[in-house]
Legacy VTK file of the C-alpha trace (Angstrom):
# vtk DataFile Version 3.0
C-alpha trace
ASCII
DATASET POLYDATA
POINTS 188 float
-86.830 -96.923 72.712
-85.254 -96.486 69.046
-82.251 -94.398 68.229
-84.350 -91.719 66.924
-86.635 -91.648 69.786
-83.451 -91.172 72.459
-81.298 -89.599 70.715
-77.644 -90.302 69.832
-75.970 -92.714 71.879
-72.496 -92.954 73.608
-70.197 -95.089 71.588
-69.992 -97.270 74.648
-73.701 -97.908 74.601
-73.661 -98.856 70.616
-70.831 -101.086 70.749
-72.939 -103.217 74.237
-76.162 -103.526 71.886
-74.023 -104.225 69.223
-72.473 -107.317 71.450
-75.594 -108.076 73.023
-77.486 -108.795 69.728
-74.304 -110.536 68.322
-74.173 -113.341 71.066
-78.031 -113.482 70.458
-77.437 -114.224 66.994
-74.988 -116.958 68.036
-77.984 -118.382 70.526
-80.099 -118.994 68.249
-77.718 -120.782 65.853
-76.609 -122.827 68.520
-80.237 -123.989 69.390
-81.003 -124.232 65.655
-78.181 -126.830 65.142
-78.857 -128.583 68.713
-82.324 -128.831 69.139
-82.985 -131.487 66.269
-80.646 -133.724 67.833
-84.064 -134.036 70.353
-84.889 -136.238 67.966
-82.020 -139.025 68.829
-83.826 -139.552 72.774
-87.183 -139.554 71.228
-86.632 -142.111 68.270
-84.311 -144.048 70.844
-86.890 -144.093 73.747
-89.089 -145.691 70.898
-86.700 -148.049 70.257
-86.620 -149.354 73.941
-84.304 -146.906 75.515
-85.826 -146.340 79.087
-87.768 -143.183 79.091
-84.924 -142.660 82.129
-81.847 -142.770 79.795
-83.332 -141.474 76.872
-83.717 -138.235 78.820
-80.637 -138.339 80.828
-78.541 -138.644 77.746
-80.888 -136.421 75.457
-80.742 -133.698 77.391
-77.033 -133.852 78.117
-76.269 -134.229 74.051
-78.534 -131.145 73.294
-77.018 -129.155 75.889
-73.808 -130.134 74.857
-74.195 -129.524 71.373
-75.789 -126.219 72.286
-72.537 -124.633 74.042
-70.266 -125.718 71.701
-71.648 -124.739 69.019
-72.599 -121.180 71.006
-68.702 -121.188 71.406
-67.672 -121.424 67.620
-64.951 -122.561 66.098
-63.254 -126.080 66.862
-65.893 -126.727 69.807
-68.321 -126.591 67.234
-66.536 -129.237 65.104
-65.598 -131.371 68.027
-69.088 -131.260 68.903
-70.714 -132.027 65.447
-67.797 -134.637 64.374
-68.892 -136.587 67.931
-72.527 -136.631 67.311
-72.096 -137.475 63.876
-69.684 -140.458 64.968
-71.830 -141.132 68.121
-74.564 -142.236 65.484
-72.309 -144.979 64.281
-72.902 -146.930 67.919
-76.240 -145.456 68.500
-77.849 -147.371 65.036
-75.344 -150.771 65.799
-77.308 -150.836 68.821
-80.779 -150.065 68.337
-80.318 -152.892 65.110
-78.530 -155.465 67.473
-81.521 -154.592 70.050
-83.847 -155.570 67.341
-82.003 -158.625 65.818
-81.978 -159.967 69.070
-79.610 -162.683 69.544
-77.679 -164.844 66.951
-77.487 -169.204 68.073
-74.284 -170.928 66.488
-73.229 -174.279 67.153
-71.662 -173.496 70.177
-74.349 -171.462 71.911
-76.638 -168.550 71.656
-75.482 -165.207 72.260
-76.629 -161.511 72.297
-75.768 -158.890 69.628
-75.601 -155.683 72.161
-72.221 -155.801 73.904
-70.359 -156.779 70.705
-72.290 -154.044 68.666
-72.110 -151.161 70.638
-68.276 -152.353 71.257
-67.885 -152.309 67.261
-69.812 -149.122 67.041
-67.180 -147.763 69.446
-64.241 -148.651 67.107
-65.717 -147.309 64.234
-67.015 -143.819 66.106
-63.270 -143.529 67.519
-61.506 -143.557 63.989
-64.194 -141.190 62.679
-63.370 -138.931 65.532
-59.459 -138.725 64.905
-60.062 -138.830 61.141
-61.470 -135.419 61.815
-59.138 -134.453 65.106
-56.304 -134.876 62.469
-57.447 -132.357 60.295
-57.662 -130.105 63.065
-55.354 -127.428 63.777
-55.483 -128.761 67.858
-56.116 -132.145 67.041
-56.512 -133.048 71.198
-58.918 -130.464 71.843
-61.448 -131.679 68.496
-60.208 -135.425 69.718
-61.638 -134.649 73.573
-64.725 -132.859 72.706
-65.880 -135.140 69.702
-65.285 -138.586 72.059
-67.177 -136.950 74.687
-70.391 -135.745 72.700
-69.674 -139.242 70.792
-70.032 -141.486 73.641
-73.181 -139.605 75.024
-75.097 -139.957 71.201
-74.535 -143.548 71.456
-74.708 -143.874 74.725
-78.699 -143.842 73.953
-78.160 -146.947 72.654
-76.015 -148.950 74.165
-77.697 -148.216 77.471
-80.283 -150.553 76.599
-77.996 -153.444 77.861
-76.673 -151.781 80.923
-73.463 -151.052 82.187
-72.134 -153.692 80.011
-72.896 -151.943 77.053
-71.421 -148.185 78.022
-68.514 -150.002 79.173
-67.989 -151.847 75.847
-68.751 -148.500 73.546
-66.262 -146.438 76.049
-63.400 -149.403 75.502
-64.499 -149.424 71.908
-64.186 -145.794 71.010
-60.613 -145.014 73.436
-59.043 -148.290 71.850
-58.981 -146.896 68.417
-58.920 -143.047 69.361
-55.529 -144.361 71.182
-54.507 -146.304 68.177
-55.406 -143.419 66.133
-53.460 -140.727 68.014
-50.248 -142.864 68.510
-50.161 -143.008 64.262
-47.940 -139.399 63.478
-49.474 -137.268 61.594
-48.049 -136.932 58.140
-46.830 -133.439 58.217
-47.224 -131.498 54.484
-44.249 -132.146 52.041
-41.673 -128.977 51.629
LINES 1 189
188 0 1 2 3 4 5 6 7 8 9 10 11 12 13 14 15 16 17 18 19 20 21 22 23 24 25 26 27 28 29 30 31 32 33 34 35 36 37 38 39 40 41 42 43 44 45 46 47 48 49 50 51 52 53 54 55 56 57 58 59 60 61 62 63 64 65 66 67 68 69 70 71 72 73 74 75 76 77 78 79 80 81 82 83 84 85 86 87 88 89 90 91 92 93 94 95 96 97 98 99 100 101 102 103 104 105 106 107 108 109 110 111 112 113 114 115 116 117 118 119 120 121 122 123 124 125 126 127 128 129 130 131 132 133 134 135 136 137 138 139 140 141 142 143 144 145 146 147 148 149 150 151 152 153 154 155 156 157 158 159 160 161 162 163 164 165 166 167 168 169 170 171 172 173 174 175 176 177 178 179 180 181 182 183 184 185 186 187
């Protein structure tokens, strides 16, 4: 039923539909910016991700990203600087998957656990490169290590636990390192 049809309405009434179609706005946005991230499981599954993981972790990134970005503001760029760090691990391992292993004189060894370690490192300084440009650099430092380590999580689940474990030590080693550097604060 249009205004027209009812009638004026109470100024109560206006300002609900007025909310109501606001935070539907913001719904959609939020699944416009998270729902191509679906295509991290599905290119990672391909990859040789189990179909288990893939999932597991796909769903919980897309979710993620969803609500944060629903929320606004620095969730949104905790969220989007974690996925775009998380893909840092997520391609070292899917290429380290597909290298296979490297043989040197002193033995053969795999490329997983030392790339999605590496990845890691490089995802945490990406994430407090942008926490430190952010007026509550913990909050965009939490949120963007969190949605980091579940994009390349994807990944480095291909090895096991071995592999989480290494892209977790990877990614708080340098986030620590990162965080315990002051911030340089603006000259007066």
């Amino acid at each position: 039923m249009g205004l027209s049809e009812r009638g004026p309405r109470t100024e109560a009434e206006l300002l609900a539909a007025a909310k109501q179609g606001y935070e539907r706005s913001r719904l959609k946005l939020a699944l416009a910016v998270a729902l191509p991230a679906l295509i991290i499981p599905v290119v990672s599954c391909l990859l040789g991700t189990s179909l288990r993981n893939a999932s597991l972790f796909g769903v919980t990134l897309v979710v993620g990203l969803a609500a944060l970005e629903w929320r606004g503001g620095l969730y949104a760029l905790g969220g989007m600087s974690g996925f775009k760090a998380g893909l840092v691990p997520l391609a070292f391992a899917h290429t380290a998957k597909l290298w296979g292993h490297v043989c040197t004189p002193a033995g053969c060894t795999t490329l997983c656990v030392p790339a999605c370690a590496t990845g890691g490192v490089l995802a945490g300084v990406l994430v407090e490169l942008w926490a430190r440009r952010s007026p509550r650099p913990w909050m965009t430092r939490g949120l963007g290590a969190a949605v980091g380590l579940v994009t390349g999580a994807m990944g480095c689940s291909c090895v096991g636990a071995a592999g989480i474990a290494a892209l977790v030590v990877g990614v708080a080693v340098s986030m620590l390192a990162g965080a315990a550097i002051p911030r340089r604060l603006p000259a007066s």
